[in-house]
N, C-alpha and C positions, 0 to 999 in steps of 0.2 A: 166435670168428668162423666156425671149421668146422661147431661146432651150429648158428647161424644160416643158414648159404649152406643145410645139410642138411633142417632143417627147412622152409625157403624152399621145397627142390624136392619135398621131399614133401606140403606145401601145395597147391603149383599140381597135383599129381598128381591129389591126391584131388578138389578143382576139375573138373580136364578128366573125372576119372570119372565125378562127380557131372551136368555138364552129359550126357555120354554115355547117363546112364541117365534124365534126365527125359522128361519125354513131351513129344514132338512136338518135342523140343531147347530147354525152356523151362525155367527153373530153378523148380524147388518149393520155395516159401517155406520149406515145413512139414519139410524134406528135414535131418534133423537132423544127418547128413554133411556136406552143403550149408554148413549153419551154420556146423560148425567148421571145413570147407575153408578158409570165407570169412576167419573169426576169425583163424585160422593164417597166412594170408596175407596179411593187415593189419599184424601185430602183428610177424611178421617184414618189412616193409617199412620199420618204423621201429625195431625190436630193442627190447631190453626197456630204457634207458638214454634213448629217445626217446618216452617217455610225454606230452612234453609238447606236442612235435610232432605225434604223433600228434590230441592229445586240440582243438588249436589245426586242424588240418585237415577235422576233424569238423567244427567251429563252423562254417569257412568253407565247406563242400562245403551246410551244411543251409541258410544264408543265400544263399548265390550259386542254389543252385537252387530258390527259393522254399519250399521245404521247414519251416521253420520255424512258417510261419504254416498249414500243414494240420495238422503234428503238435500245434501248442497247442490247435487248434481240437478234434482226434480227444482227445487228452488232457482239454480242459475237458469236453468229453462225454461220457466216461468216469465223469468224478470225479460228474460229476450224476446220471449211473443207478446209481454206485454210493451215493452217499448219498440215494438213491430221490427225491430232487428232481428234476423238469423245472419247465423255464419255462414259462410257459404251464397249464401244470395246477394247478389247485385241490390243495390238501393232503390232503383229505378230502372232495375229490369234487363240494362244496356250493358252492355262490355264498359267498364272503366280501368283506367290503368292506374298504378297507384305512380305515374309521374303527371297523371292529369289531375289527379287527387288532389297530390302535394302542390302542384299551381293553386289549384284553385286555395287551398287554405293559406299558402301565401298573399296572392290578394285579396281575400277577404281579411288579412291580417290577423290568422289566426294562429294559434299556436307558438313555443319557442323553439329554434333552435337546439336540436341536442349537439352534446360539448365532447367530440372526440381529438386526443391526445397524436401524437404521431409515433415513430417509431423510436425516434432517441431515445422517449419514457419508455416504450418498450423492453430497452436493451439495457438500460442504467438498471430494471428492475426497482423491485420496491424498497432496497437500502439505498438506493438512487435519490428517492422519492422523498423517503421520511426518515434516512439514514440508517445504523445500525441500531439492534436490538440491545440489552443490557445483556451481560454474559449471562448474569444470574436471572434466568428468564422470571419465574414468578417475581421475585422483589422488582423485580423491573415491570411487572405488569401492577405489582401492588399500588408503587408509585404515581403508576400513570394514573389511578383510580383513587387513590386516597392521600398521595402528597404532591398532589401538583396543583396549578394555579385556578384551575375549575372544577376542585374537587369536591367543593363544597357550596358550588351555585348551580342553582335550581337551574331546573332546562323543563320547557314544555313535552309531555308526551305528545307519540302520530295522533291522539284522541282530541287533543287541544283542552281537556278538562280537568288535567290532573300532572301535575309537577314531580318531579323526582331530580336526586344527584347523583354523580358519577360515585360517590363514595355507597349511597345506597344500591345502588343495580350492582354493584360490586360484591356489597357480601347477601343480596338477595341471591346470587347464582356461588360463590365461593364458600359461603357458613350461612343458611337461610335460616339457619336452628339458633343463631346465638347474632343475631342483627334483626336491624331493620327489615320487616318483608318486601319492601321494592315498590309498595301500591302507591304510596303515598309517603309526604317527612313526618305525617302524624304518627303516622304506623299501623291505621288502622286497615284492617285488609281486605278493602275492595279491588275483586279481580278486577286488573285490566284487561278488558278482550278476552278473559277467559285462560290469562296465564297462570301458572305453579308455582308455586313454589316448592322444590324439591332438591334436597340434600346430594349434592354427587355421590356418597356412595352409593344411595339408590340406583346408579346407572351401573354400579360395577360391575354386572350379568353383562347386560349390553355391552357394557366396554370387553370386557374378556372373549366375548366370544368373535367380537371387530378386530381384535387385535390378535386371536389366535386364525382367524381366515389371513390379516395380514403376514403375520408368522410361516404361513404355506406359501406367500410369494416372496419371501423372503425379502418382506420389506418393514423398514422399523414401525413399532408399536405407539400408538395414540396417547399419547403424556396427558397425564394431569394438566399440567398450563394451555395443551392446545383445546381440550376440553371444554373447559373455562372460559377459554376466548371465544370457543367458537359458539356456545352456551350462551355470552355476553351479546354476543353477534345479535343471537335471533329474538333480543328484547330492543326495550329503547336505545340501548348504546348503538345502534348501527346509525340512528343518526348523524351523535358524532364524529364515528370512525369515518362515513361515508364523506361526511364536511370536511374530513382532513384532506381524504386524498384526492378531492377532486378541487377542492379550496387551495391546497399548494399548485394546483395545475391551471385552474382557469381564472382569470381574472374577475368572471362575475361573482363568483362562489367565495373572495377571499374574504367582504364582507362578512359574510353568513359562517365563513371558519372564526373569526373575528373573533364576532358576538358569542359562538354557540362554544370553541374551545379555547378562545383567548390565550393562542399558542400551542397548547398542547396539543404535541402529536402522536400520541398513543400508538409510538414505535416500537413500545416489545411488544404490546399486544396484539398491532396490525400485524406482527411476526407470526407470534402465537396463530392466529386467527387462519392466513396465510398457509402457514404450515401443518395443520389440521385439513382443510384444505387438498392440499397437494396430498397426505396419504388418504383418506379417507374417500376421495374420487378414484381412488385403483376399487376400490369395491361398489362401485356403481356401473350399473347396466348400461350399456352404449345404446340409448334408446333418441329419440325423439325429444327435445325439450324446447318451450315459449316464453318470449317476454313478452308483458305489455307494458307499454308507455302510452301516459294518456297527454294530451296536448302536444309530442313533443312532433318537430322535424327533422326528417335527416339533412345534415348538414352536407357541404357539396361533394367532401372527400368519400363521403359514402353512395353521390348519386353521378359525379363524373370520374371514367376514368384517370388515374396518373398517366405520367410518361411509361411506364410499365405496365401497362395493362389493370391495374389494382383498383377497384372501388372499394376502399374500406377506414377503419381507423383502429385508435385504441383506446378502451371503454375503461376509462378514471378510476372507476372506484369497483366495491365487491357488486355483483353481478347476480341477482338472485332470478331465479326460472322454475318453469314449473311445469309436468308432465301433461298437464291438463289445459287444449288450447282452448277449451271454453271458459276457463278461469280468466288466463291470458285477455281474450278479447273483451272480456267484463271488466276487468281493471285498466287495458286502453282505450274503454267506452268511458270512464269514470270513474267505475264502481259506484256504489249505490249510491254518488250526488248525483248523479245525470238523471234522477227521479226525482230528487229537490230542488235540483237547480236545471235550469232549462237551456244557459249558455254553454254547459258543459258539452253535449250533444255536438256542439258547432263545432268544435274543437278538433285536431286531429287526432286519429287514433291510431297505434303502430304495432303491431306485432312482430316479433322476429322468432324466427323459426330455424332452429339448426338441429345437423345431427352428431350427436355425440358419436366418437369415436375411438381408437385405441390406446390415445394420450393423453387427446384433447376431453375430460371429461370432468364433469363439476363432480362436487359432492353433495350426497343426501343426507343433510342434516338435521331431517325430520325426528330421529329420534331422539335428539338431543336439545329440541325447541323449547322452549319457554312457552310454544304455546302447543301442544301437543298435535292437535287436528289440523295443522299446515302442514304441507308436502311442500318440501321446497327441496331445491338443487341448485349450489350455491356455485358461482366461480369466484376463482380467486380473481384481486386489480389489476389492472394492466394488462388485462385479456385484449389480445387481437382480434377484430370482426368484419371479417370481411364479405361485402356484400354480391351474392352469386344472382337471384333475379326477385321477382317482386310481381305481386299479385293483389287483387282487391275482392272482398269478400264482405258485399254489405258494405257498411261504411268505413271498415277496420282494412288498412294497409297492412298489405303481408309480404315482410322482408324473408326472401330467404338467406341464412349467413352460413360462415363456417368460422367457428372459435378455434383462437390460436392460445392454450391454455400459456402462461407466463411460470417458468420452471427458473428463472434463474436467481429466484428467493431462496433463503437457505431456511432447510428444516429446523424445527426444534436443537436436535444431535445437533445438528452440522454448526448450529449459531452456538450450542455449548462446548464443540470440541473446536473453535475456532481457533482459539490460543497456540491449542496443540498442533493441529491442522499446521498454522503456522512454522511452529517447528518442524514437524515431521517434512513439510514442503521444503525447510531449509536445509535438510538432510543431502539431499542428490549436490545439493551446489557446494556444501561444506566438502563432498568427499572430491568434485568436481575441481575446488581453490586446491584442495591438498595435492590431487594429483597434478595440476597447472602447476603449481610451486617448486614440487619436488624434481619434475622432470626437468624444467627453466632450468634448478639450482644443480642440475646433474649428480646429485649426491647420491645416487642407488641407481639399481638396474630396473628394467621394468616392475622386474617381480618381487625388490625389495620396494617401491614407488605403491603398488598393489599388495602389499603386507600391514606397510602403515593407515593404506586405506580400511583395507578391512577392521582393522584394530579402532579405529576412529569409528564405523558404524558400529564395532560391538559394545566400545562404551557408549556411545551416545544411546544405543536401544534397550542397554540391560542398566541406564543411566537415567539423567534425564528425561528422556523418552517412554519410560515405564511406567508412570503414572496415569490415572483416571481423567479424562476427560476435564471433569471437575475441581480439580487439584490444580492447573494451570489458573485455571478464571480467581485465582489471589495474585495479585500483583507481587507479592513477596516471592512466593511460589514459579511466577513466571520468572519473575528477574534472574532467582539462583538456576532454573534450568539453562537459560540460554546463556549465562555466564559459563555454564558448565559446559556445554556445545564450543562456545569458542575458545576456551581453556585447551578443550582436548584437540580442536582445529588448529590452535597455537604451537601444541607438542611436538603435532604431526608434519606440519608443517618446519620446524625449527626457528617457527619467531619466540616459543618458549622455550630455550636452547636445554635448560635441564630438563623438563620434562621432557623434552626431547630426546634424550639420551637416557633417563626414563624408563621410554616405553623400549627403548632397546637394553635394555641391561640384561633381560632373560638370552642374550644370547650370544656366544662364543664370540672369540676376532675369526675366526673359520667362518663360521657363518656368518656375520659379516660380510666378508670378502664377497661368499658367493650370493649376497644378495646385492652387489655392489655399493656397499656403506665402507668408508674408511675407518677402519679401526681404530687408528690414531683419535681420530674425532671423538670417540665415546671412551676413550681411558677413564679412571677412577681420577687424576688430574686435572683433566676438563671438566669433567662433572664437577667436582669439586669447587672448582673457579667460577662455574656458571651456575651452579648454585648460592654462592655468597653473592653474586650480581645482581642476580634477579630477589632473591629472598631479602633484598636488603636498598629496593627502588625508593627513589626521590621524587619529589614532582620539577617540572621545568622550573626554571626561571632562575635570575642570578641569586643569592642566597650567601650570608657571610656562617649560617647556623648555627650550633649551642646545640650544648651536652651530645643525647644522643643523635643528635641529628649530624654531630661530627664523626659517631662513633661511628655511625653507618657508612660513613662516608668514605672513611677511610676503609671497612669493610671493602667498599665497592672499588676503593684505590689499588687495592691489594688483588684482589679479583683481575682490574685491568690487566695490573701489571703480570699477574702468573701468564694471563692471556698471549699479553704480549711477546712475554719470553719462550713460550710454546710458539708461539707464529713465528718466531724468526727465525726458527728450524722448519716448520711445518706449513707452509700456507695454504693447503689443499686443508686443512685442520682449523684453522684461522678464519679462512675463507666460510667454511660449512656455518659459523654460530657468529658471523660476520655483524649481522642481525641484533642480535644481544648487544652488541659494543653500539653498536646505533644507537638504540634508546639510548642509551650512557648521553649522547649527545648533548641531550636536553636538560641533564643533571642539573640537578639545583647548586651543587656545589661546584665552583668554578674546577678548580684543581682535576674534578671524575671528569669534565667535560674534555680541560685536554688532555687526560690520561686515553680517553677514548677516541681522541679526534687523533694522535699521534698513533696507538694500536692499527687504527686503519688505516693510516699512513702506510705501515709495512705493508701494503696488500699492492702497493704499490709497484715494487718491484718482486713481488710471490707471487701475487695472481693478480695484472693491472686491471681484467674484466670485471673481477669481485670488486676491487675498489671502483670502476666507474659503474657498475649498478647502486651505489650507497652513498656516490657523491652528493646528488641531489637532499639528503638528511643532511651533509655538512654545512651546508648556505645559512641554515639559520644560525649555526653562529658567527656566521660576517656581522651581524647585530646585537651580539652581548656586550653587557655593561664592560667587564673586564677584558682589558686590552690581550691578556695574556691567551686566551680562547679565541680572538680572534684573530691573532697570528700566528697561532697551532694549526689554524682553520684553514689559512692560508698556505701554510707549509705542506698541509695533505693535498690539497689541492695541487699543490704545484709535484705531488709525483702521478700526476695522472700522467698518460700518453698525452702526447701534443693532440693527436686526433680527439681526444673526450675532452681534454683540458680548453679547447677553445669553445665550447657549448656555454664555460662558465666565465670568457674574456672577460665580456661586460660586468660581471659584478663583481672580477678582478678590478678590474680596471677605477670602478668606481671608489675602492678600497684604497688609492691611490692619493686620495685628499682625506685621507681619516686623521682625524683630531693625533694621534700616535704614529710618531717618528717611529717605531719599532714598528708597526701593521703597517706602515706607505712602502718601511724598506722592504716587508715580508710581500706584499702589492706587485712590487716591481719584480723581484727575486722570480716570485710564478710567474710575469707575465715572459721572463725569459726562457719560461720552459718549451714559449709557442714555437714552432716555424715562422721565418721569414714573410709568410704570405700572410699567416694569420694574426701576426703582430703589424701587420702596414696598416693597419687600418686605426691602430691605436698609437700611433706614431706622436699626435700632437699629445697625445695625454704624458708619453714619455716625455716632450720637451718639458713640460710641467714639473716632471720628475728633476731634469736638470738644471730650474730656476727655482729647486724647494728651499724653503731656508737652513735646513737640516741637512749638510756634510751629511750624512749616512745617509741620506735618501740619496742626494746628489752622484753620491760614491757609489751604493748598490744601481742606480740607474745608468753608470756607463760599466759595470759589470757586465749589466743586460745588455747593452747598447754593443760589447766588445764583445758577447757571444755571437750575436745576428750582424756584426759589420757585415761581413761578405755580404747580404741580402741586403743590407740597405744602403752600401757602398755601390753595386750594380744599380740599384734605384737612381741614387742621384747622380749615378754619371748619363743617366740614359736621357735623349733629348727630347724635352715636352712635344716633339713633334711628331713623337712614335705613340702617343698615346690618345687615346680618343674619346673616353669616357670623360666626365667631368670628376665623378668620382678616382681615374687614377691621377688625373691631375692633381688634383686634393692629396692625393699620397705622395705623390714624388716630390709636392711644396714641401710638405712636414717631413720628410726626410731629409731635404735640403737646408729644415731650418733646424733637423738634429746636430746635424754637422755644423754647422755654424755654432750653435749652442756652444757641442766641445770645443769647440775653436778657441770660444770665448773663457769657457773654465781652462782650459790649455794655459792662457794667457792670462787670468784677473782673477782665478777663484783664491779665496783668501786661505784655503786648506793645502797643503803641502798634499797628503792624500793623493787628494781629488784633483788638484794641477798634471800628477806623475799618473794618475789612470786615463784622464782626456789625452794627456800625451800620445801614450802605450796605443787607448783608441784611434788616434787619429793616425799612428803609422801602419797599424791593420787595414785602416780604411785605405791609406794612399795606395799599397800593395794593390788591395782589391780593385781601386778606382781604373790602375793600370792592366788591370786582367778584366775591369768592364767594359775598358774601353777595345778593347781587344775583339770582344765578344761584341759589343755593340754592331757592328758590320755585318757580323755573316748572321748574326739571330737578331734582325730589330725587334722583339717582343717581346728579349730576355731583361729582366730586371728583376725590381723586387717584388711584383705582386707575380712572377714565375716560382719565388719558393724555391729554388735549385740550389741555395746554399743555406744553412742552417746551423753551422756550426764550425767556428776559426779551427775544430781538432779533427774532424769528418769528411770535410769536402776537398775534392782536387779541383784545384781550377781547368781553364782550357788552353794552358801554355804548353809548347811543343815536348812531346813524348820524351822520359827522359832527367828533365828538369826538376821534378818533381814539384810540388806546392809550396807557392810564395809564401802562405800563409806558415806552414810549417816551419821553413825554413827562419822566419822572422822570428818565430814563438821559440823556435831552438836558441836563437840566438842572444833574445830576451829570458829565458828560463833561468837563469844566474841571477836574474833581475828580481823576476817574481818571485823566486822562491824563497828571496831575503826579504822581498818586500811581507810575503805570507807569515813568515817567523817573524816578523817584526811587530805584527798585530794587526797587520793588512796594511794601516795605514798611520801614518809618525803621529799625527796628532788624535787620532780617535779609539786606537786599542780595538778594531771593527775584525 
């Protein structure tokens, strides 16, 4: 302590000597006393034991007085006269172009390839690239750093000297006060390059006053999470992030994505990163900025035009630049190995120069480095670069580009209110279905159609819709909102018939009226019945059920039935909650199914259009277990219009070999409800029907057969010679082999029945045979695929004016017959 105080006072001595003797009382730089006065007197201010102190007051004296940024600049211009480079000057004094450049470091085999992206990556954006983000943006950044598959393997730092993990650079930048420092996995903390470590809130000035300039453009504020990424950015993590995104894109790099993240792709974080990014370059000066790249080439999309005029690409991964083009051309020179290594020099060297502008503009994330004294200006991946001309300065190629900043990454917000976003985007279509429904269903006037609309956006927005951003990103949370969305779209629409009636109950039968809703529809009756319907739903499938699952059921039996018996006064009423009886369809209990396949029966002859919109829901149960549903199914079917009812011939028709003599005879029964034209086509399946081995199929198919004579009677008289198609040849055969069929039950069926109906059929037909052959002459085209008769009680033949119908005349005179035969049980031996 006595050699320090002593040296101290001999220090300051030789000091006050040194000023004593300068000229004019100025200190001479060059004053080599001077020097070690100085030296002497530093070094005893902090003793030989305070090196560190000392070396830490240095850094700050050169940073607080500006100092820092004259000395790199006297320094990089230093290093360029002595490696006899300037900027600006020619190599050799001559005009060179930098495509003569790039030849020549082609064949001299120098340099690689740079690795530009096209547009597709462009426009996929970077949830394209490396998918979406986690909702929960930190825990999803946490992950990527501390629970995934390289969390805790060492990666070299850019120094090659010193090792660190994703799990340390993590909480070196997110808790540096209560982790690892980030130098090293010993812990002991030697700067790297002269990095911080510094606690975020120490940035909270800087951040407040970033985010209250953003605040003035009225743009969102700089989050915690983008912070941290962007923070994570400017240390060693940017090697990995940069290996992800250009490692998923080019094939040389996926090795080196491989090895250095072993899959992981640090998707919230490139979010994060991204989206800090994007707001943080609205506050950046629309100035001049440069890259260097040392060794590389540009590749050809960047030095021949496209088909469009374009030289350029899209530059993979984050993009860092910097205001200063003499930095730039020192880092495309090598930076400082091009004075160790002497191959480096040979190499290409590339600068690109652009000018930032009113979109297109990176961000200055200098204050938030890790390494303080860098200036950088970052852009976000998948920047566009396209290349406008090119010059040479000294050995360093100079690209001029223009950046096409990539915007269709989503912010921080935008990636947290995603869920909702969602919703709120499903809002216009919701209201969109309701009004498409209601107008289709014509059940209100415009402006009751646009009453229920409005009612559906005010629950959904003072509903559903009312919650925080944050509150959606629970999948529990998401689930019950959008449940609740098509609950109320249900209502409004009338697939939920009580809620449906519901949301009208605040309102008169007057008002009704004049919103065009039928009153009838919403009584305290219907409500009622479609309350117990729906309050009391089964799942599909056939089902014999126990205890409550009977109670319900019958519930739901009781429900049909009120339904029912309200529709058979009312079909415009029936028709409106039509809907409700559909589900029914699929009941698990057989008995609800044709309670409900028979309700919609009536709509049959109340509103035929309402029954052929709901037919389509009746087909599936043509395939239930229980036969009884499928001949209910059948029976609805067959009250459609002839014209709807032939859309479903064919899977009539196929119903026709069902394992059940009651479904082949209910088969047949529909198929007679077709016209003449639209039944020829299924003629042979009828003959099937008349060689069944079941009387009651046999019997119901000359039923069918004795409504449509007239049409198939004109068929087979007409001479295969008038016909041209192969296909009606094919029809006028199988009607011909109808006719023979009856022929044959006329004479050998072992049913008394069914001998007295082939009968009955066959003098229908002869009547008609004499009235086609009539006709045959002056209409050769009339037959049976003309459709002109369709019914032995409907149609006049074309016998002279007067006469009136054979057909008639025959049935009057048969009516004694049939009428005893009907009281009898249809037929002696079947009770049919």
């Amino acid at each position: 302590a006595e050699a320090e105080v002593e040296a101290e006072a001999e220090a300051e001595a030789e000091v006050e000597a040194a000023e004593r003797g300068g000229a004019g009382g100025e200190r001479d730089p060059s004053n080599g006393a001077e020097q070690l006065a100085a030296a002497r007197q530093f070094v005893a201010r902090y003793g030989v034991q305070g090196r560190a102190e000392a070396l830490a007051d240095i850094v700050r004296q050169l940073l607080d007085g500006g100092a820092i940024e004259q000395l790199a600049e006297s320094i990089c211009s230093g290093l360029y006269a002595l490696a006899g480079v300037g900027v600006g000057e020619s190599r050799d004094g001559g005009p060179v172009t930098a495509e003569e450049l790039h030849d020549k470091f082609v064949l001299d085999g120098a340099g690689f390839t740079l690795q530009m992206s096209g547009l597709d990556k462009f426009y996929s954006g970077l949830e394209g690239l490396v998918g979406p983000p986690h909702p929960q943006v930190s825990e999803g950044m946490r992950r990527d750093h501390c629970a995934s598959v390289d969390s805790a393997t060492e990666f070299l730092l850019p120094n090659k000297k010193k090792v660190s993990t994703p799990i340390i650079e993590w909480r070196f930048v997110d808790d540096p006060e209560h982790g690892p420092d980030g130098a090293s996995t010993s812990g002991d903390f030697h700067k790297y390059a002269g990095r911080e470590a510094k606690p975020v809130r120490l940035f909270a000035s800087e951040l407040r006053r970033r985010n209250a300039e953003l605040a003035l453009m009225s743009q969102p504020s700089l989050m915690r999470e983008e912070f941290v990424g962007a923070r994570l950015y400017t240390g060693p993590m940017y090697l990995k992030y940069n290996a992800v995104l250009r490692g998923l894109q080019f094939e040389f790099m996926r090795k080196a994505y491989a090895e250095l993240c072993r899959g992981n792709k640090y998707s919230t974080t490139l979010h994060a990163i991204n989206s800090a990014i994007v707001k943080l370059s609205k506050l950046t000066k629309a100035e001049k900025v440069y890259r260097g790249v040392s060794g590389g080439l540009l590749p050809e999309c960047c030095r021949v035009e496209n088909k469009y005029g374009v030289k350029g690409g899209v530059e993979g991964g984050f993009m860092s630049t910097t205001m200063n083009k003499n930095i730039a051309a020192f880092y495309a020179c090598g930076g400082a190995a091009q004075f160790s290594d002497p191959t480096v020099r040979s190499k290409p060297s590339c600068v690109f120069e652009t000018q930032m502008g009113l979109v297109d503009r990176g961000a200055d994330i200098s204050w938030l480095s890790q390494f303080p004294h860098e200036k950088e200006i970052l852009f976000p991946p998948l920047t566009g670069m396209e290349v406008r001309g090119s010059s040479v300065e000294g050995r360093v190629q100079i690209f001029e580009v223009v950046l096409s900043v990539n915007l269709s990454a989503l912010t921080i917000e935008q990636v947290q209110s995603k869920r909702r976003r969602l919703l709120t985007d499903m809002q216009p279509n919701l209201e969109y279905e309701v009004r498409s429904a209601l107008t289709e269903k014509a059940v209100a006037s415009e402006e009751g159609v646009e009453l229920l609309v409005r009612r559906l956006a005010q629950t959904n927005i003072y509903g559903p819709l009312s919650h925080s951003a944050d509150w959606y990103n629970s999948d529990e949370h998401m689930s019950r909102a959008l449940h609740q969305m098509l609950h109320t779209k249900g209502a409004c629409t009338g697939e939920l018939a009580s809620e449906h009636v519901r949301l009208l109950k605040d309102m008169s039968p007057q008002q009704l009226v004049e919103l065009g809703f039928n009153p009838a529809a919403y009584t305290d009756k219907i409500a009622k019945a479609l309350r117990m319907l729906e309050g009391h739903g089964a799942p599909g499938g056939d089902s014999t059920g126990n205890g409550a699952d009977k109670r319900s059921a019958e519930v739901r039996r009781v429900a049909l039935e009120l339904l029912d018996e309200y529709g058979s006064t009312d079909g415009a009423a029936l028709a409106q909650h039509a809907d409700a009886v559909v589900r029914m369809l699929e009941d698990a209990d057989w008995e609800v199914a044709v309670a409900a396949v028979t309700t919609l029966g009536k709509l049959g002859k109340l509103d035929p259009p309402a029954l052929a919109r709901r037919a389509p829901g009746m087909l599936c149960l043509l395939s239930r277990q229980v036969r009884h549903v499928r001949e209910a199914a059948l029976a609805a079917l067959g009250q459609l219009p002839p014209s709807a009812l032939v859309a479903y011939a064919e899977d009539v028709a196929q119903m026709m070999t069902d394992s059940s003599e009651e479904v082949r005879c209910a088969a047949v029964a529909t198929m007679g409800h077709l016209g003449a034209e639209q039944l020829a086509p299924y003629a042979a399946s009828l003959v099937l029907g008349l060689r069944d081995a079941s009387a009651d199929v046999r019997f119901a198919t000359l039923r069918t057969l004795d409504k449509l004579m007239p049409g198939i009677a004109h068929g087979s008289a007409l001479s295969h010679s008038t016909l041209t198609s192969n296909a009606a040849v094919e029809r006028a055969d199988s009607l011909d082999m109808c006719v023979a069929a009856i022929e044959q039950l006329s004479q050998s069926d072992p049913d008394d029945g069914v001998r007295h109906q082939a009968e009955m059929t066959l003098r229908i037909a002869s009547v008609d045979r004499q009235s086609a052959g009539a006709d045959a002459g002056p209409h050769p085209t009339h037959g049976a695929h003309t459709g002109v008769h369709t019914s032995v009680h409907t149609n006049v033949s074309n016998s002279d004016e007067g006469e009136g119908d054979p057909h008639e005349k025959y049935v009057d005179s048969e009516e004694g017959s049939m009428s005893s035969w009907r009281a009898s049980g249809g037929r002696q031996s079947g009770g049919r």
